[in-house]
PyMOL commands that place a pseudoatom at each C-alpha (Angstrom):
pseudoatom trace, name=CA, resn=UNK, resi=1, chain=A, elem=C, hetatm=0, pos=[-1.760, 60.573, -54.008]
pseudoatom trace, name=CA, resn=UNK, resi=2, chain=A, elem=C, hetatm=0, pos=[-1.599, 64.305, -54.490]
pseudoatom trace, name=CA, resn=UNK, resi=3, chain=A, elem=C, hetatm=0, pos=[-2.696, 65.049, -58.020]
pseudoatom trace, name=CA, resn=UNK, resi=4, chain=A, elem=C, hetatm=0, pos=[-2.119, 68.518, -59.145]
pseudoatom trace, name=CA, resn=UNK, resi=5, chain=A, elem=C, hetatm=0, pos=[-4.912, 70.976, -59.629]
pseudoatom trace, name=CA, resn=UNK, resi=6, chain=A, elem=C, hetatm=0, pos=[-6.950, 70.120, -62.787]
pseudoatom trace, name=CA, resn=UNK, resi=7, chain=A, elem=C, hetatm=0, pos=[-6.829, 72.682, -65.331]
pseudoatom trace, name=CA, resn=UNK, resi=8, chain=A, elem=C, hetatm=0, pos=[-9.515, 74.415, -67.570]
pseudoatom trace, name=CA, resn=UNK, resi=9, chain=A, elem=C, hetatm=0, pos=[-10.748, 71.837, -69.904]
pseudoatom trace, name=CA, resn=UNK, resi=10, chain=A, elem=C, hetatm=0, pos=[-10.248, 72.779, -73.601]
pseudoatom trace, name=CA, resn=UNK, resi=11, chain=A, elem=C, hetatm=0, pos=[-13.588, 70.718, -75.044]
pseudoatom trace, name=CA, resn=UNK, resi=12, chain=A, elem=C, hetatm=0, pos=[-16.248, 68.726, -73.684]
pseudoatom trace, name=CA, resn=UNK, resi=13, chain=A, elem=C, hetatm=0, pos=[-15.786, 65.240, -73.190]
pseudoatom trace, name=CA, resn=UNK, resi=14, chain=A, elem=C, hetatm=0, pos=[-17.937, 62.933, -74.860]
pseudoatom trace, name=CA, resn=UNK, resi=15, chain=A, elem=C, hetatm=0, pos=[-18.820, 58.849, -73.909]
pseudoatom trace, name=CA, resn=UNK, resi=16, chain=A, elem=C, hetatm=0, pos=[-16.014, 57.543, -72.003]
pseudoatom trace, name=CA, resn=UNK, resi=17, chain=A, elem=C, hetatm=0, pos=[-14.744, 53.678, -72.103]
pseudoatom trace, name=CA, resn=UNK, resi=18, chain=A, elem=C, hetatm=0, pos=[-11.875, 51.594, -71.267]
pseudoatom trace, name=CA, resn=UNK, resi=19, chain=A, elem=C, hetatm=0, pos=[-11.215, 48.023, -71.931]
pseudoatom trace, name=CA, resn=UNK, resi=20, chain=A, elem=C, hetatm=0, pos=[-11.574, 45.621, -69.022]
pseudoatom trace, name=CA, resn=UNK, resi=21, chain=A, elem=C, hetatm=0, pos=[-7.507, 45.087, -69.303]
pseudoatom trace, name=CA, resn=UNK, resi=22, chain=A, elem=C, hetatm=0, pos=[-7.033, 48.826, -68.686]
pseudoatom trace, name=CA, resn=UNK, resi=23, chain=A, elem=C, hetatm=0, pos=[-9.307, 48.475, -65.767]
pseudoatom trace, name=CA, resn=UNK, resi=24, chain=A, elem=C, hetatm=0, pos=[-7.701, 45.969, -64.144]
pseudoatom trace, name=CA, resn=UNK, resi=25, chain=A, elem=C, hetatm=0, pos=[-4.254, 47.354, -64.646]
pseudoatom trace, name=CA, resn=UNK, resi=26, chain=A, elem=C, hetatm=0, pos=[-4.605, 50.853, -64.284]
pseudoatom trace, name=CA, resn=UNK, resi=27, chain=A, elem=C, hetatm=0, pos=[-5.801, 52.593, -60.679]
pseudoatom trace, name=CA, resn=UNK, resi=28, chain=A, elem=C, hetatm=0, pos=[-8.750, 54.982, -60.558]
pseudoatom trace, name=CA, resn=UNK, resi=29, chain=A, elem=C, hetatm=0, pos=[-7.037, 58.097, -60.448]
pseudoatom trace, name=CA, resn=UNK, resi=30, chain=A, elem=C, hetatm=0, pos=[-4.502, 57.517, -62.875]
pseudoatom trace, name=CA, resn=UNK, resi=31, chain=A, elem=C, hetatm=0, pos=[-7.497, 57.096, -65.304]
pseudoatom trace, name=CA, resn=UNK, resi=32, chain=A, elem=C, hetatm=0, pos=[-8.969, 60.095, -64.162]
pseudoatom trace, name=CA, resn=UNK, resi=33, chain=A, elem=C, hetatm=0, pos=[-5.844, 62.511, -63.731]
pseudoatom trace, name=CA, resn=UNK, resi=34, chain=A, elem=C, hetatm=0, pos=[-4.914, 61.083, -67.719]
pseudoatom trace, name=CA, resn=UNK, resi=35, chain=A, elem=C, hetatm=0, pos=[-8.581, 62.086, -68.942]
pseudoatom trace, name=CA, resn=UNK, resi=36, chain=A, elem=C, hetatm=0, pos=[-7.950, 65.355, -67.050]
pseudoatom trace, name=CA, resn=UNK, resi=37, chain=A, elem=C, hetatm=0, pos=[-4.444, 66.378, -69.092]
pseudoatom trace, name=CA, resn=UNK, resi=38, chain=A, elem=C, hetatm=0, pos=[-6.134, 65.122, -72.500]
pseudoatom trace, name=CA, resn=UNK, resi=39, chain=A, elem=C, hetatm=0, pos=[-9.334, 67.322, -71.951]
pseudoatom trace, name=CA, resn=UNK, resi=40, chain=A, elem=C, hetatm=0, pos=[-6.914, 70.127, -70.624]
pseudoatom trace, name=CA, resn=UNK, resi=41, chain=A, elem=C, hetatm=0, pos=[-4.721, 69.863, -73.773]
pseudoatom trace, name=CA, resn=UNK, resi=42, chain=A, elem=C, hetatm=0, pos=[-2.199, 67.874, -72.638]
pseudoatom trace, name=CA, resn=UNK, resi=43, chain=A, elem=C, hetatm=0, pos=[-1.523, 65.570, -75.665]
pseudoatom trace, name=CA, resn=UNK, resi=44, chain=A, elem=C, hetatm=0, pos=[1.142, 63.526, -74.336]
pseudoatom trace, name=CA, resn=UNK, resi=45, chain=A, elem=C, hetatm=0, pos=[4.208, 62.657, -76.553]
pseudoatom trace, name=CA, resn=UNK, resi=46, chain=A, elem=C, hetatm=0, pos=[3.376, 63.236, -80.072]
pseudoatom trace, name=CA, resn=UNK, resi=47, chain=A, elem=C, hetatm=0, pos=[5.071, 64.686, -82.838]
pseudoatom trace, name=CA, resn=UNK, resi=48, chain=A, elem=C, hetatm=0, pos=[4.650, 68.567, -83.313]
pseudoatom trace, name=CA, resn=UNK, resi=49, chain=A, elem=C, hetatm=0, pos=[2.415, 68.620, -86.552]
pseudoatom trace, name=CA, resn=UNK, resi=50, chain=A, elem=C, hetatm=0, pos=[0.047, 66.311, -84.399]
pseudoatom trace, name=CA, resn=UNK, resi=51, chain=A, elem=C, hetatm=0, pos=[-0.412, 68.457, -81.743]
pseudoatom trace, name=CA, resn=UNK, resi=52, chain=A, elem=C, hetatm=0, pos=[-0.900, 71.192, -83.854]
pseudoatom trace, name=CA, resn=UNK, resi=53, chain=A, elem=C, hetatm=0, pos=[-3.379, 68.990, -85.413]
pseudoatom trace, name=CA, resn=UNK, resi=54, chain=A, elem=C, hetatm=0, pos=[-5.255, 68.689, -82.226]
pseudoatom trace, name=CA, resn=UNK, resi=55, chain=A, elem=C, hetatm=0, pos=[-5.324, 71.966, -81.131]
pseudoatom trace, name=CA, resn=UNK, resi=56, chain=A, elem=C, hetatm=0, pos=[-6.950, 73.038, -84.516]
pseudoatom trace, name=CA, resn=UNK, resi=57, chain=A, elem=C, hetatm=0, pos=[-9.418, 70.152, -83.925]
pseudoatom trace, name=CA, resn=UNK, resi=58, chain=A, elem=C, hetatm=0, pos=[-10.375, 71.902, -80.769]
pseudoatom trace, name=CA, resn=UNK, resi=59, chain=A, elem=C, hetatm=0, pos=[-14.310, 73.956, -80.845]
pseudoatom trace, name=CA, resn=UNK, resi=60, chain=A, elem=C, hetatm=0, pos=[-13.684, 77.410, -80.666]
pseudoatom trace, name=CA, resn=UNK, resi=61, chain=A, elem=C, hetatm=0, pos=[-13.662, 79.203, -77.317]
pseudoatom trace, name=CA, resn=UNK, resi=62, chain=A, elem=C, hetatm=0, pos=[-17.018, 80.949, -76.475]
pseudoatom trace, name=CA, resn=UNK, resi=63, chain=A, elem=C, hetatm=0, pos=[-16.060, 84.823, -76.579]
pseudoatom trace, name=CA, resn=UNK, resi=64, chain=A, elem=C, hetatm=0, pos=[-18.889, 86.599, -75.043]
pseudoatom trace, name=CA, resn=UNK, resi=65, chain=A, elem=C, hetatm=0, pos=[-17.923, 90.312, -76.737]
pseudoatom trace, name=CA, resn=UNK, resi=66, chain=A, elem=C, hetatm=0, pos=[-19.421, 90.548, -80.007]
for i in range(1, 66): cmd.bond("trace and resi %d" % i, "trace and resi %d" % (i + 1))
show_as sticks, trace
zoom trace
């Protein structure tokens, strides 16, 4: 599988789970390349005002200039 390059992640993740259905079903790097586009900002299909809603959810950015 050749997964695209990850991009910069917009927050840091916190404690990960999945149920033991998702395990089963789902393979590895699928998991991992969907945690990727979430933690990149890649919401998925959702209405507009919701991802708005997450992207003012998001910590600010660290700007090192005063």
């Amino acid at each position: 599988m050749n997964a695209p390059s990850p991009s910069l992640a917009k927050f840091r993740l916190g404690h990960i789970v999945a149920t033991p259905n998702a395990l089963t079903r789902l393979e590895q790097d699928d998991i991992l390349a969907a945690i990727q586009r979430h933690q990149a900002g890649d919401w998925g299909d959702v209405p507009e005002e919701d991802r708005q809603e997450n992207e003012l959810s998001l910590p600010p950015l660290f700007d090192p200039q005063p």
